[in-house]
KOLLO-256948 format. One record per residue: x, y, z of N, C-alpha, C in turn; residue in one letter; chain. Coordinates in steps of 0.1 Angstrom, whole numbers. Each point is the difference from the previous one (the first is absolute). Example, Ala and Ser with C-alpha at 12.3 -4.5 7.8 and 13.67 -1.06 7.14 Angstrom:
! residues 2
(site (132, -57, 78), (-9, 12, 0), (9, 12, 0), 'A', 'A') (site (-4, 11, -7), (9, 11, 0), (-8, 11, 8), 'S', 'A') 
! end
This chain:
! residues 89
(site (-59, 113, -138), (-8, -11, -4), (6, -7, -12), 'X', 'A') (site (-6, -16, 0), (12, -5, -11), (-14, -10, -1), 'X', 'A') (site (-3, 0, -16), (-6, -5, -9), (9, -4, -10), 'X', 'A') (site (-7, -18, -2), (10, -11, -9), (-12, -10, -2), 'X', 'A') (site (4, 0, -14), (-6, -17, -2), (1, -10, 9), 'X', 'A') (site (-9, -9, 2), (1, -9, 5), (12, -10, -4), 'X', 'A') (site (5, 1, -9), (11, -10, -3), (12, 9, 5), 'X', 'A') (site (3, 4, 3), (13, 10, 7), (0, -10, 14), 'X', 'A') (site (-7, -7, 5), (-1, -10, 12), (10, -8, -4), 'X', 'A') (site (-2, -5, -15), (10, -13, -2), (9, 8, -9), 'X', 'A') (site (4, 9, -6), (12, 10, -9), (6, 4, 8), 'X', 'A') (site (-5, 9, 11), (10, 9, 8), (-1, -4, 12), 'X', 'A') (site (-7, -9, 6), (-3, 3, 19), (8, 7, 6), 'X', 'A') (site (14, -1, 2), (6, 7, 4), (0, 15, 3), 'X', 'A') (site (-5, 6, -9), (1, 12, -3), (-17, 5, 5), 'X', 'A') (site (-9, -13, 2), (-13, 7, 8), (0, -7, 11), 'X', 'A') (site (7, -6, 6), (6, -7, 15), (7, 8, 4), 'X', 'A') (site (11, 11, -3), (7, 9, 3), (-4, 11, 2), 'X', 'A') (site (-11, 4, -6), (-9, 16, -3), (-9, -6, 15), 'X', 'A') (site (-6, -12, 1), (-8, 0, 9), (5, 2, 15), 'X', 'A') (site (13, -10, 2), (7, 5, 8), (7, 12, 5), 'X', 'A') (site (7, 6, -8), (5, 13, -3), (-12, 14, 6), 'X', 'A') (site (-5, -6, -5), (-13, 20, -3), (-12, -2, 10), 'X', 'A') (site (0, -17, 3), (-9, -3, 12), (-18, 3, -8), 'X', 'A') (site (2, -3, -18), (-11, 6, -5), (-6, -14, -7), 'X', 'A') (site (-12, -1, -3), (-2, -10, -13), (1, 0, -10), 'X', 'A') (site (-2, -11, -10), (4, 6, -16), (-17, -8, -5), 'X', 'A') (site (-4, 5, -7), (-12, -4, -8), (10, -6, -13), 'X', 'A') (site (-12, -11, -3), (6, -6, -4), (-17, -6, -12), 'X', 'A') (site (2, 5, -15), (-6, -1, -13), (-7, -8, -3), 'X', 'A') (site (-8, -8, -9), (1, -8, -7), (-12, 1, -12), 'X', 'A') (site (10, 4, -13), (-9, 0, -13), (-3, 16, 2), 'X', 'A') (site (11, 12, 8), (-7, 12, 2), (-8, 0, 9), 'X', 'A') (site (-5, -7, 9), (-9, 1, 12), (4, -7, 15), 'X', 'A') (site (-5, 14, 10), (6, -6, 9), (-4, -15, 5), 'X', 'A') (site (14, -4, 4), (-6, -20, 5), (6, 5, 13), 'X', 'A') (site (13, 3, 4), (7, -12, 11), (2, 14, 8), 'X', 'A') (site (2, 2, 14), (8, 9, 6), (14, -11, 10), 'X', 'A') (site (11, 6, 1), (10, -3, 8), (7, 3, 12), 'X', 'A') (site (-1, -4, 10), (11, 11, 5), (6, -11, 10), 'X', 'A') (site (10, 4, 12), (6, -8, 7), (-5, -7, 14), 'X', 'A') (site (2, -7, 5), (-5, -8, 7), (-2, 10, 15), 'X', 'A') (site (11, 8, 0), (1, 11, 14), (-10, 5, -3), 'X', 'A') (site (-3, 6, -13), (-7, 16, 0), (-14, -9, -1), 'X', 'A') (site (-3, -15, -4), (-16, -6, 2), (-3, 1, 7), 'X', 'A') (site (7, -6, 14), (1, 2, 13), (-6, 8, 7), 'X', 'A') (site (9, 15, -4), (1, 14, 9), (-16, 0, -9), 'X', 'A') (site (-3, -3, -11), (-15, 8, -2), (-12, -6, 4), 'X', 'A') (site (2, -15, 5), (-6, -6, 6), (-4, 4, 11), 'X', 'A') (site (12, 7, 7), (0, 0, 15), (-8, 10, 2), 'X', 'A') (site (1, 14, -10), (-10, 11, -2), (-12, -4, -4), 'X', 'A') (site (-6, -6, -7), (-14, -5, -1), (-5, -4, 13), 'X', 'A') (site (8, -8, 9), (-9, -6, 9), (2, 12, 10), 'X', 'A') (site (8, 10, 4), (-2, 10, 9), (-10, 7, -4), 'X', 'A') (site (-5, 4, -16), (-10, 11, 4), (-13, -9, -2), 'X', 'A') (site (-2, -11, -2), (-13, -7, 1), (0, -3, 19), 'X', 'A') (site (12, 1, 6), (-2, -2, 14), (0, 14, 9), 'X', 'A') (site (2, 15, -15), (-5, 10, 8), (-13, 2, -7), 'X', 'A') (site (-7, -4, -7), (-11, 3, -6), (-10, -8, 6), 'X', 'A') (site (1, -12, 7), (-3, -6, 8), (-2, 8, 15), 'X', 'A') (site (5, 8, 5), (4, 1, 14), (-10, 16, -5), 'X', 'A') (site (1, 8, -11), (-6, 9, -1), (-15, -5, 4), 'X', 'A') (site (-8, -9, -10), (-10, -4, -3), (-7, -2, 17), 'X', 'A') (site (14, -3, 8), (-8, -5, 12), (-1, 12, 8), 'X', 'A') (site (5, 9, -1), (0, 13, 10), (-13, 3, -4), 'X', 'A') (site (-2, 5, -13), (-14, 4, -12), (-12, -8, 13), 'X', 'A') (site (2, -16, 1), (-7, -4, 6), (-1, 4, 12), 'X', 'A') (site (4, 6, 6), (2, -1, 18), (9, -9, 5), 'X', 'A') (site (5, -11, -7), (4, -9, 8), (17, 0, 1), 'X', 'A') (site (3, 9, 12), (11, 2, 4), (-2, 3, 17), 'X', 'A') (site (13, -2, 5), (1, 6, 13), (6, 13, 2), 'X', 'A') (site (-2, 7, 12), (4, 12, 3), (13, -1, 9), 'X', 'A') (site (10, 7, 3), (10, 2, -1), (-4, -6, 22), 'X', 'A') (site (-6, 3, 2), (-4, -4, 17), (-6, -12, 1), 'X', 'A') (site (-7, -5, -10), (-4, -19, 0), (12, -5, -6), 'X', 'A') (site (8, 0, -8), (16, -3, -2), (5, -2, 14), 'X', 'A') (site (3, 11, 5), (5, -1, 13), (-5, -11, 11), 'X', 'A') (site (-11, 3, 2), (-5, -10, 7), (2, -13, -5), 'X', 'A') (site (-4, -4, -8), (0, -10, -6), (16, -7, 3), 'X', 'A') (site (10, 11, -5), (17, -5, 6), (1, -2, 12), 'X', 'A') (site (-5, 6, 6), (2, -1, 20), (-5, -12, 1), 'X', 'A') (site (-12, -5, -1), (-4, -9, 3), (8, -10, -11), 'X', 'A') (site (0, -4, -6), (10, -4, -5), (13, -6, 7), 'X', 'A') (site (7, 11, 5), (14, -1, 3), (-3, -8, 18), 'X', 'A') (site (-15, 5, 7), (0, -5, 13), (-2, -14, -3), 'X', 'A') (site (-4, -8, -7), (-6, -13, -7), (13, -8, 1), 'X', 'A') (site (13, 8, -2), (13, -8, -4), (7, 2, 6), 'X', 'A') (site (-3, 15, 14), (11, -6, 10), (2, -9, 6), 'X', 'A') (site (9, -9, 7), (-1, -9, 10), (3, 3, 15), 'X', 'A') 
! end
Protein backbone atom coordinates (compact mmCIF):
# COMPACT_ATOMS: atom_id res chain seq x y z
CA UNK A 1 0.00 0.00 0.00
CA UNK A 2 1.39 3.45 -0.96
CA UNK A 3 0.30 6.50 0.99
CA UNK A 4 1.41 10.23 -0.32
CA UNK A 5 0.36 13.61 -0.09
CA UNK A 6 -1.79 14.79 -2.26
CA UNK A 7 0.73 16.87 -3.99
CA UNK A 8 3.01 13.89 -5.08
CA UNK A 9 0.11 13.97 -8.06
CA UNK A 10 1.89 17.16 -9.33
CA UNK A 11 5.81 16.37 -7.68
CA UNK A 12 6.13 12.81 -8.60
CA UNK A 13 3.12 11.32 -10.79
CA UNK A 14 5.20 9.25 -12.31
CA UNK A 15 6.22 7.40 -9.58
CA UNK A 16 2.26 6.98 -8.40
CA UNK A 17 1.22 6.21 -12.21
CA UNK A 18 3.88 3.52 -12.12
CA UNK A 19 3.09 1.92 -8.60
CA UNK A 20 -0.50 1.96 -9.86
CA UNK A 21 0.26 0.30 -12.84
CA UNK A 22 2.97 -1.87 -11.72
CA UNK A 23 1.40 -3.52 -8.38
CA UNK A 24 -2.20 -3.17 -9.96
CA UNK A 25 -2.80 -1.40 -6.31
CA UNK A 26 -3.96 2.22 -5.29
CA UNK A 27 -2.16 4.95 -3.63
CA UNK A 28 -4.11 7.12 -1.02
CA UNK A 29 -3.44 10.07 -1.37
CA UNK A 30 -3.30 13.04 1.92
CA UNK A 31 -4.20 16.27 2.46
CA UNK A 32 -3.13 18.40 5.62
CA UNK A 33 -2.51 14.59 7.25
CA UNK A 34 -5.92 13.37 6.27
CA UNK A 35 -7.19 11.12 4.03
CA UNK A 36 -8.60 13.06 0.68
CA UNK A 37 -7.95 11.29 -2.66
CA UNK A 38 -7.63 7.46 -3.46
CA UNK A 39 -5.79 6.45 -7.02
CA UNK A 40 -5.49 3.73 -8.98
CA UNK A 41 -5.41 2.83 -12.79
CA UNK A 42 -8.00 2.89 -15.11
CA UNK A 43 -7.71 -1.28 -15.75
CA UNK A 44 -7.89 -2.06 -12.11
CA UNK A 45 -11.25 0.77 -11.87
CA UNK A 46 -12.65 -1.17 -14.34
CA UNK A 47 -11.80 -4.87 -13.10
CA UNK A 48 -13.47 -3.45 -9.60
CA UNK A 49 -16.28 -2.15 -11.23
CA UNK A 50 -16.90 -5.22 -12.95
CA UNK A 51 -16.79 -7.06 -9.44
CA UNK A 52 -19.34 -4.72 -7.83
CA UNK A 53 -21.79 -5.27 -10.46
CA UNK A 54 -21.38 -9.31 -10.34
CA UNK A 55 -22.06 -9.65 -6.77
CA UNK A 56 -24.97 -7.05 -6.66
CA UNK A 57 -26.19 -9.41 -9.72
CA UNK A 58 -25.39 -12.40 -7.38
CA UNK A 59 -27.00 -10.88 -4.45
CA UNK A 60 -29.75 -10.13 -6.51
CA UNK A 61 -30.31 -13.61 -7.93
CA UNK A 62 -29.80 -14.88 -4.22
CA UNK A 63 -32.59 -12.58 -2.86
CA UNK A 64 -34.78 -14.17 -5.59
CA UNK A 65 -34.29 -17.89 -4.91
CA UNK A 66 -34.95 -16.65 -0.86
CA UNK A 67 -38.15 -15.55 -2.75
CA UNK A 68 -39.20 -18.59 -4.64
CA UNK A 69 -38.82 -16.99 -7.70
CA UNK A 70 -36.73 -19.27 -9.73
CA UNK A 71 -37.28 -22.21 -12.03
CA UNK A 72 -36.50 -25.80 -11.69
CA UNK A 73 -34.09 -27.51 -13.57
CA UNK A 74 -37.43 -29.46 -15.78
CA UNK A 75 -39.42 -25.90 -16.33
CA UNK A 76 -35.90 -24.75 -17.88
CA UNK A 77 -36.10 -27.51 -20.03
CA UNK A 78 -39.38 -27.21 -21.09
CA UNK A 79 -39.31 -23.91 -21.48
CA UNK A 80 -36.02 -24.62 -24.16
CA UNK A 81 -37.91 -27.22 -26.06
CA UNK A 82 -40.53 -25.21 -26.71
CA UNK A 83 -38.53 -22.63 -27.38
CA UNK A 84 -36.28 -24.36 -29.91
CA UNK A 85 -39.85 -25.92 -31.70
CA UNK A 86 -41.00 -22.10 -32.06
CA UNK A 87 -37.75 -21.54 -34.34
CA UNK A 88 -37.66 -24.51 -36.33
CA UNK A 89 -38.73 -24.10 -39.81
Amino acid sequence: MMIRPVTALQNDFHTVSNYCHTKGKPVFLTKDGEGDLVVMSLDRYHAQNELMDLRAKLLQAELEIERGEYYTLDEVKAHMEAWLEDETI
